[in-house]
FINU-48981 format. One line per field, with one value per residue: x, y, z negated of N, C-alpha, C in turn; residue number from 1; residue in one letter. Coordinates in Angstrom, 1 decimal, m for minus. Each point is the difference from the previous one (the first is absolute). Layout:
% FINU-48981
n.u <- c(X | ...)
n.v <- c(Y | ...)
n.w <- c(Z | ...)
ca.u <- c(X | ...)
ca.v <- c(Y | ...)
ca.w <- c(Z | ...)
c.u <- c(X | ...)
c.v <- c(Y | ...)
c.w <- c(Z | ...)
resi <- c(NUM | ...)
resn <- c(A | ...)
***
This chain:
% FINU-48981
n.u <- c(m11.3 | m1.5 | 0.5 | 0.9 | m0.5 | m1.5 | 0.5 | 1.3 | 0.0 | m1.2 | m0.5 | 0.4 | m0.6 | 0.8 | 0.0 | 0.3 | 1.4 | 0.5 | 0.0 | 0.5 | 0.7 | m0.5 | 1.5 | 0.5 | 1.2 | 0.2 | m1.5 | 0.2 | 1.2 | m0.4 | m1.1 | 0.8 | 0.9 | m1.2 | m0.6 | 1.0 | 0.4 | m0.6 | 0.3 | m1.2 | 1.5 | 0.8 | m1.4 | m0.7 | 1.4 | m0.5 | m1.5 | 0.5 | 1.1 | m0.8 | m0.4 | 0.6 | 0.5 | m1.4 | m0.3 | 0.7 | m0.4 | m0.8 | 0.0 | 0.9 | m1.1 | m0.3 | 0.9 | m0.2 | 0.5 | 0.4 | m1.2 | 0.1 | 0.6 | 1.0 | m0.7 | 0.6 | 0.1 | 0.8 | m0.1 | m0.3 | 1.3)
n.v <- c(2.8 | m0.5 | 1.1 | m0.3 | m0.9 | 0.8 | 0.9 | m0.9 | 0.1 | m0.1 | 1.1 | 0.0 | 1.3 | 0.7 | 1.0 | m1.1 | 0.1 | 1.4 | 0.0 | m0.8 | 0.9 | 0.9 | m0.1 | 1.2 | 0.5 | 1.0 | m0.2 | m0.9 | 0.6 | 0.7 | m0.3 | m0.5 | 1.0 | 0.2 | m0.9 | m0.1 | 1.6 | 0.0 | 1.0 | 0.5 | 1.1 | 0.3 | 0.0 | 1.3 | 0.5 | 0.3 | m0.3 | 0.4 | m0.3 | 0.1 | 0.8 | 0.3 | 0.0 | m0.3 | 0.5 | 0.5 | m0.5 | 0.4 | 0.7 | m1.2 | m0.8 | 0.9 | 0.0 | 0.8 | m1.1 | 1.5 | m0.5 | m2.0 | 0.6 | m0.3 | 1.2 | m0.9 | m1.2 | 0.1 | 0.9 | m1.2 | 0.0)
n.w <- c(m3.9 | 0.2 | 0.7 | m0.9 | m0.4 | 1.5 | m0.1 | m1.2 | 1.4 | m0.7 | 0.8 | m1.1 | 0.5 | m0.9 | 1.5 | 0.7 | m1.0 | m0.1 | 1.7 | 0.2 | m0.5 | 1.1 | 0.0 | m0.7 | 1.1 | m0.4 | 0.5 | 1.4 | 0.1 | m0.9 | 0.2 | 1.1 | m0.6 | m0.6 | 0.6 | 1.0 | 0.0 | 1.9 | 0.9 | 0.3 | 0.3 | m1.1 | m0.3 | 1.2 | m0.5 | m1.3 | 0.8 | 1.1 | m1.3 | m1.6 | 1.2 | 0.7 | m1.1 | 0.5 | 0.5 | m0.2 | m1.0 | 0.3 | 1.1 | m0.7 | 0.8 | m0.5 | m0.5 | 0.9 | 0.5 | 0.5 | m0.8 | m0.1 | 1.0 | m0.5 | 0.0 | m1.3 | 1.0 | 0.4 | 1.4 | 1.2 | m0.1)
ca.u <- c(1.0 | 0.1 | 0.1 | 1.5 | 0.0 | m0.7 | 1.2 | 1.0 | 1.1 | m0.6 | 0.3 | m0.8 | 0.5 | m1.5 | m1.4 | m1.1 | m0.3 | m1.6 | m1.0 | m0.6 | m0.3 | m0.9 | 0.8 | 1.0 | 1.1 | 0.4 | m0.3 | 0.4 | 0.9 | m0.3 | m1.0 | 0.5 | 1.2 | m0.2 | m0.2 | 1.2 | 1.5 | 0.9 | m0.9 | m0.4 | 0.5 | 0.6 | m0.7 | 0.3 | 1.0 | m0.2 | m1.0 | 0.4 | 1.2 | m0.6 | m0.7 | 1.4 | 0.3 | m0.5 | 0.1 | 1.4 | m0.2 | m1.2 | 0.3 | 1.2 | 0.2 | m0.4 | 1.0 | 1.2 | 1.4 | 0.7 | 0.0 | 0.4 | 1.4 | 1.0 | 1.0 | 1.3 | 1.2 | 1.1 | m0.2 | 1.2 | 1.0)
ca.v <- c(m1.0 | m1.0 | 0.1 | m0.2 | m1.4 | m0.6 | 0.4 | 0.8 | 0.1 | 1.1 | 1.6 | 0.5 | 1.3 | 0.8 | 0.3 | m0.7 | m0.6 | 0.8 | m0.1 | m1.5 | m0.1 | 1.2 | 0.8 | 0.9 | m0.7 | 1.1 | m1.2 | m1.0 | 0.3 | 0.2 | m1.2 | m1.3 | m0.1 | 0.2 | m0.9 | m1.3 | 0.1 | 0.2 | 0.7 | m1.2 | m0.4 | m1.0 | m1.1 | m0.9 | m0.2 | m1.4 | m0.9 | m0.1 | m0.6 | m1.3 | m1.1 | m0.7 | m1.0 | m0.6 | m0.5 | m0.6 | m1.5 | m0.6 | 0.2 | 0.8 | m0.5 | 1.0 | 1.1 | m0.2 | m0.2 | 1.0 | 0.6 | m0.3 | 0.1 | 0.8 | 1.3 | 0.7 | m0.9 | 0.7 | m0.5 | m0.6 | 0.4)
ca.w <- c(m0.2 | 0.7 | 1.7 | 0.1 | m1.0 | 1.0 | 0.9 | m0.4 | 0.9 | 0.8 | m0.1 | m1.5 | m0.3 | m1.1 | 0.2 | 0.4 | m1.4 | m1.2 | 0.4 | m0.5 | m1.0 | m0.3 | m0.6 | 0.9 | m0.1 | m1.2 | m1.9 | 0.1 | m0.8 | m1.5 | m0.6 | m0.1 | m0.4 | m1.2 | m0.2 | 0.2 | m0.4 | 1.1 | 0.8 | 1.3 | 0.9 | m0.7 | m0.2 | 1.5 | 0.3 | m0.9 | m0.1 | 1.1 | m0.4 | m0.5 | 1.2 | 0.6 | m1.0 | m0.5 | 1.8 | m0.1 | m0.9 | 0.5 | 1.1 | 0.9 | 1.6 | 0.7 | 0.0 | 1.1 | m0.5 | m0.5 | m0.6 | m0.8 | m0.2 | m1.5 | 0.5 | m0.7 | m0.2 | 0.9 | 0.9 | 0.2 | 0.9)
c.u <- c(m0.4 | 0.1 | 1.3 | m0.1 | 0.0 | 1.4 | 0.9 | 0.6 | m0.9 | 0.9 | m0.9 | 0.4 | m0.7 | m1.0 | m0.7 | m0.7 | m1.1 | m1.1 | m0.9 | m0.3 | m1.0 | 0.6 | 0.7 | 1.1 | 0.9 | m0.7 | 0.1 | 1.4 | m0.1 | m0.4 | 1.0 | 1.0 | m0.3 | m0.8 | 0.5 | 1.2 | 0.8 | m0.7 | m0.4 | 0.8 | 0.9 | m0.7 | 0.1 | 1.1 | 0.1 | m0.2 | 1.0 | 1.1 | m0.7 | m0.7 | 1.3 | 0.5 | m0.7 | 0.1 | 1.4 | m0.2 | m0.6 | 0.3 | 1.6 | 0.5 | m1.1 | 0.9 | 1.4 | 1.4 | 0.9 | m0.1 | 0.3 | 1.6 | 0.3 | 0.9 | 0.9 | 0.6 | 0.8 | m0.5 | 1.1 | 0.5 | 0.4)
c.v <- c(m1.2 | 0.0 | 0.2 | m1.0 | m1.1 | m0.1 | 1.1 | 0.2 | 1.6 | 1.2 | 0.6 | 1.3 | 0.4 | 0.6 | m1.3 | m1.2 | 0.5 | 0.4 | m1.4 | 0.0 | 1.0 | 1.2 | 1.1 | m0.9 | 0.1 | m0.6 | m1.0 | m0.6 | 0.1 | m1.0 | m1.0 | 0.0 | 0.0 | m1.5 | m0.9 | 0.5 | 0.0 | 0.6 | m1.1 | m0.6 | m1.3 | m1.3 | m1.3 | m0.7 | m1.5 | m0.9 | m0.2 | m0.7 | m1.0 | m1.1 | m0.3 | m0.7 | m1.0 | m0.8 | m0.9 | m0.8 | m0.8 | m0.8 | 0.7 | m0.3 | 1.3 | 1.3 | 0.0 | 0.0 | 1.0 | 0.5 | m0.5 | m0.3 | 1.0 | 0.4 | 0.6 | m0.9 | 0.0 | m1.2 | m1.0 | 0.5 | m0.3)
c.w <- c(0.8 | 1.3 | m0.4 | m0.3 | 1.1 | 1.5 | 0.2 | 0.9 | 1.0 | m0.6 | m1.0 | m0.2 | m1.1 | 0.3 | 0.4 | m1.3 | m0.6 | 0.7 | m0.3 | m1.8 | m0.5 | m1.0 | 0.7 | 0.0 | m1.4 | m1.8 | 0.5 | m0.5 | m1.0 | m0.1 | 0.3 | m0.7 | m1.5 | m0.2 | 0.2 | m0.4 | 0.9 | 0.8 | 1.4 | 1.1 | m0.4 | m0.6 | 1.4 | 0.2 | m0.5 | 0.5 | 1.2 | m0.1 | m0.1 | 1.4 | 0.3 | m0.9 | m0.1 | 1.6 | 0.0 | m1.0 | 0.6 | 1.6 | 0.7 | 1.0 | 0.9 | m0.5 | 1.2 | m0.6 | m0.2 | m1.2 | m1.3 | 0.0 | m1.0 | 0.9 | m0.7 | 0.2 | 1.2 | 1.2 | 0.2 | 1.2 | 1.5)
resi <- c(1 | 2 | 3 | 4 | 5 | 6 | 7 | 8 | 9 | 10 | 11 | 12 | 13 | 14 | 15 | 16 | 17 | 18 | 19 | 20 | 21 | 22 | 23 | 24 | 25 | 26 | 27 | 28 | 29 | 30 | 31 | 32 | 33 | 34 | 35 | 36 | 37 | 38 | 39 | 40 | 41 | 42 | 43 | 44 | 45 | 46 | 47 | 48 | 49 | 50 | 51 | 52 | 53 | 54 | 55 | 56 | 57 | 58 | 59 | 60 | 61 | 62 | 63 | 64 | 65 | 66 | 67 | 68 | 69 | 70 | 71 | 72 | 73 | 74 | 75 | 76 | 77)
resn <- c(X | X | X | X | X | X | X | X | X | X | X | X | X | X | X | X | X | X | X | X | X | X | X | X | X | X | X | X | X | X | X | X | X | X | X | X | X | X | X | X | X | X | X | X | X | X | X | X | X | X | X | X | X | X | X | X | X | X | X | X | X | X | X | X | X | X | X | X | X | X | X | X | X | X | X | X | X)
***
């Protein structure tokens, strides 16, 4: 968990997870979903919302402008 914690934007696969964790990929899974309640890939996903969210409070003069446009309000004409 802390080389997702260290950089959520990296490429976190389960084999390279449970190898860091000295685990098969297969009780890496078990083991994580039985102690948090989400399997590893959905955890990543997590920490990876929770950073952007937080980037964006924090820092929203480093989010490129398309992306704080509200894409449900009707273009102008």
């Amino acid at each position: 968990m802390t080389a997702v914690h260290a950089d959520p934007g990296a490429r976190h696969e389960s084999a390279g997870l449970a190898a860091h964790a000295g685990l098969s990929p297969r009780h890496l899974q078990r083991r994580f979903t039985t102690e948090l309640g989400i399997p590893p890939a959905a955890y990543v996903e997590r920490v990876r919302v929770e950073a952007a969210q937080r980037a964006l409070e924090t820092r929203p003069e480093d989010v490129p402008e398309p992306a704080l446009v509200d894409q449900s309000a009707p273009s102008p004409a």
